[in-house]
C-alpha positions as CSV (number, residue, x, y, z in Angstrom):
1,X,20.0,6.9,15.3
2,X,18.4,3.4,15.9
3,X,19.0,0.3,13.9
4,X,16.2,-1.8,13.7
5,X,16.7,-5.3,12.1
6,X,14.1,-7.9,10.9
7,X,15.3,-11.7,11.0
8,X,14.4,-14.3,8.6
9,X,16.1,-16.3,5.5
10,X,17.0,-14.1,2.3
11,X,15.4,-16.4,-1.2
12,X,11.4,-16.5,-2.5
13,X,11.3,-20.3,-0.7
14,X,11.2,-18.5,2.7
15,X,9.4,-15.6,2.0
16,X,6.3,-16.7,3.6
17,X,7.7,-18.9,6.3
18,X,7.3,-18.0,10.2
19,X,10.9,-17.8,10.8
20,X,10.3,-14.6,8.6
21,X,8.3,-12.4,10.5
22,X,11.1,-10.0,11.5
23,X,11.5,-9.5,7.5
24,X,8.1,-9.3,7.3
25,X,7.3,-6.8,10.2
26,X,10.2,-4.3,9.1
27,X,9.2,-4.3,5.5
28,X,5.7,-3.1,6.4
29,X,7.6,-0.6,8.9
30,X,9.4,0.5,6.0
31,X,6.3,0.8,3.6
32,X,4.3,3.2,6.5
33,X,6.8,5.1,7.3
34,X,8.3,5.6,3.1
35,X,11.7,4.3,4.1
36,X,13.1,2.3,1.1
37,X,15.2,-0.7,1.7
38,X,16.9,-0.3,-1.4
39,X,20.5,-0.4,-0.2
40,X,22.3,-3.4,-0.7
41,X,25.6,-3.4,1.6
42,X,26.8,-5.1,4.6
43,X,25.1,-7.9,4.1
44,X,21.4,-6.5,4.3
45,X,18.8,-5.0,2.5
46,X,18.3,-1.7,4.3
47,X,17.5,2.0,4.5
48,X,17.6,4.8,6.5
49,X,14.2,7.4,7.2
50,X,12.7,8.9,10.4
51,X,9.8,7.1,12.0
52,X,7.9,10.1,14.7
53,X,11.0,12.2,14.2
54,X,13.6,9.5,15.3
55,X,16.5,9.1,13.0
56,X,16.8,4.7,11.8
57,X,18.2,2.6,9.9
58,X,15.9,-0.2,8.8
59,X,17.2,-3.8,7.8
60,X,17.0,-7.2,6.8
61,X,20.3,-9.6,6.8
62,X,20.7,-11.9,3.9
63,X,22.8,-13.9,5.6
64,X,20.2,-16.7,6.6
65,X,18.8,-16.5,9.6
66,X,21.9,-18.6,12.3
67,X,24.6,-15.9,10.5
68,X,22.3,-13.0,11.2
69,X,25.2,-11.5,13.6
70,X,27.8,-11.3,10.3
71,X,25.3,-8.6,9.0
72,X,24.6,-6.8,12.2
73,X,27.9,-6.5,13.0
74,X,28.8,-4.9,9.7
75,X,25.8,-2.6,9.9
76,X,26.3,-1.6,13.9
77,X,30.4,-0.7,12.9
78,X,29.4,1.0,9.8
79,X,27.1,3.4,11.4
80,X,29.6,4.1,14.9
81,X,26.2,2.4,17.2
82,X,26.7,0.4,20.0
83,X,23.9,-2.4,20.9
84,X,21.9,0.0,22.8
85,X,21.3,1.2,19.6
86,X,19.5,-1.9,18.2
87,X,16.0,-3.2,18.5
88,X,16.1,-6.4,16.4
89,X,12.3,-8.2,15.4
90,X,12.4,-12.1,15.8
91,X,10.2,-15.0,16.0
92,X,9.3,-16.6,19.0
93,X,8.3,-20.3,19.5
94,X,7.6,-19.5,23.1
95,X,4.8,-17.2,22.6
96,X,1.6,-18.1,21.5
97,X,0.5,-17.1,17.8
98,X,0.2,-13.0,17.4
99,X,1.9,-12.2,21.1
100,X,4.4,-9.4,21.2
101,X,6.5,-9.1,24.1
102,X,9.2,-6.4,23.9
103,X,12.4,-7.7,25.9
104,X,15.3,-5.3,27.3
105,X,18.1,-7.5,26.8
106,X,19.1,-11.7,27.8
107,X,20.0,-15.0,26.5
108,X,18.6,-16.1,23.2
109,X,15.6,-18.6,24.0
110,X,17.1,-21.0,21.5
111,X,16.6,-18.6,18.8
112,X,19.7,-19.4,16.2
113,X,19.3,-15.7,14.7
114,X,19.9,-13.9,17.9
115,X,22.7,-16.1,19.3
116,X,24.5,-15.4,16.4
117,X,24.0,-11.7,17.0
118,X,25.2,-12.3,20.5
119,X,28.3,-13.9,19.4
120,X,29.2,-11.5,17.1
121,X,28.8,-8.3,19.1
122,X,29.4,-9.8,22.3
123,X,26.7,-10.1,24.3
124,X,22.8,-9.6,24.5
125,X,22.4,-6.3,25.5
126,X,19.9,-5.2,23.0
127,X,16.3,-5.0,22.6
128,X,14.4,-7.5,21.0
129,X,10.8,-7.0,19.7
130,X,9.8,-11.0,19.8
131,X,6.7,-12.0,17.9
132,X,4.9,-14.9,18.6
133,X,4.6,-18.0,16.0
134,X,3.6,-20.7,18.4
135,X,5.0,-24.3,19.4
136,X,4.7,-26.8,16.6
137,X,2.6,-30.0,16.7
138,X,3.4,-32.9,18.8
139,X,6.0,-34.9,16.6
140,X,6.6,-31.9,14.5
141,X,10.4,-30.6,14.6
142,X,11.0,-27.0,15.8
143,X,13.8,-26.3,13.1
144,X,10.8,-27.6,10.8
145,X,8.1,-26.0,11.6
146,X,9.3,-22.3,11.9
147,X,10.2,-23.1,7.8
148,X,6.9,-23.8,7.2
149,X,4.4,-21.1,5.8
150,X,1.3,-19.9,8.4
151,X,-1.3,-22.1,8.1
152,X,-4.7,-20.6,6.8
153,X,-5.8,-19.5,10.3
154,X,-2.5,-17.4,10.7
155,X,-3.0,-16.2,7.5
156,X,-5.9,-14.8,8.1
157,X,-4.7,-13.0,11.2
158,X,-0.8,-12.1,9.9
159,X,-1.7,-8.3,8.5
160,X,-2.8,-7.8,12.0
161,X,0.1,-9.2,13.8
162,X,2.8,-7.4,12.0
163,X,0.1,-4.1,12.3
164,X,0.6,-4.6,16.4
165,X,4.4,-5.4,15.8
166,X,5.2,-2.3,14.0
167,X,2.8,-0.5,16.7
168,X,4.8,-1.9,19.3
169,X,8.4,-0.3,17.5
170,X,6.4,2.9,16.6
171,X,5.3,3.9,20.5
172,X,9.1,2.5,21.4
173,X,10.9,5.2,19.5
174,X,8.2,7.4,19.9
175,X,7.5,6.8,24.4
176,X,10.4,4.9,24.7
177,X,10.9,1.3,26.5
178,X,9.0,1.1,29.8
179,X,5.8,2.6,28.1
180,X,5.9,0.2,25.3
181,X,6.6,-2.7,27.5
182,X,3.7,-1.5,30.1
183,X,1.5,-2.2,26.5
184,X,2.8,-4.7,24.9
185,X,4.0,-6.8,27.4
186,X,0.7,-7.7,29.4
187,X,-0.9,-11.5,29.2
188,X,-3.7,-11.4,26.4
189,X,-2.2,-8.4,24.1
């Protein structure tokens, strides 16, 4: 059994935001694949399916994003899986716009989401599907900007992003970690 969990803020005012990608690319996971994420316990929306045969469990803490660790913790304890069981799907201000890069395990890149994951399971031994949402404007705040909706030009390009992302998780559980990262992880994909 894998658990795969989305980041991003629970609430309609963040639906559309760029910190929400993770919500965004799990939900369209769950739509391919006919998972529902109807249940409503330990602090996430999720549900449970098969994706190429592989048993998951597919979620999205409504925690807000910097308590994000609360819910997995809940959901890793609940289900007897360790961290090498979870792939988790966050934004990235480090990657340009559309870039996927598929990481083993680390620090968290000044990501709020995932160090609260790391504090509340105890380290960062997990994978971590990281989609890319660009560095804001000169002048322009980080914690501001990744609360802001995509501009028109992102918007235009989003249904293909979250395509590659769920791609990228797909040929993970299907090929497994090296072969995804050989794909997804090269300059220009």
């Amino acid at each position: 059994m894998e658990l795969i969990v989305g980041l991003g803020n629970p609430g309609r005012e963040y639906e559309a935001s760029r910190h929400n990608i993770g919500f965004l690319v799990v939900s369209h996971l769950a739509r391919t694949h006919g998972i529902p994420l109807t249940e409503r316990k330990y602090k996430s929306r999720w549900g449970r399916g098969k994706i190429g045969g592989s048993p998951v469990i597919l979620a999205k803490p409504h925690t807000y994003m910097n308590l994000s660790g609360e819910a997995v913790k809940l959901l890793l304890a609940s289900f007897s899986l360790t961290s090498r069981h979870l792939t988790v799907v966050h934004d990235d201000l480090d990657l340009p716009f559309g870039r996927i890069k598929i990481k083993e395990k680390g620090g968290n890149g000044g990501h709020k989401g995932i160090q609260s994951i790391m504090n509340a399971i105890g380290g960062g031994d997990f994978l971590r599907i990281k989609v890319g949402i660009g560095r804001p404007p000169e002048r322009l705040d980080p914690a501001d900007y990744v609360l802001q909706p995509f501009d028109q030009a992102e918007k235009r390009s989003l249904g293909e992003v979250i395509a590659l992302s769920r791609e990228a998780l797909e040929l993970l559980l299907k090929a497994g970690l090296q072969t995804a990262m050989n794909l997804y992880n090269r300059t220009g994909t």
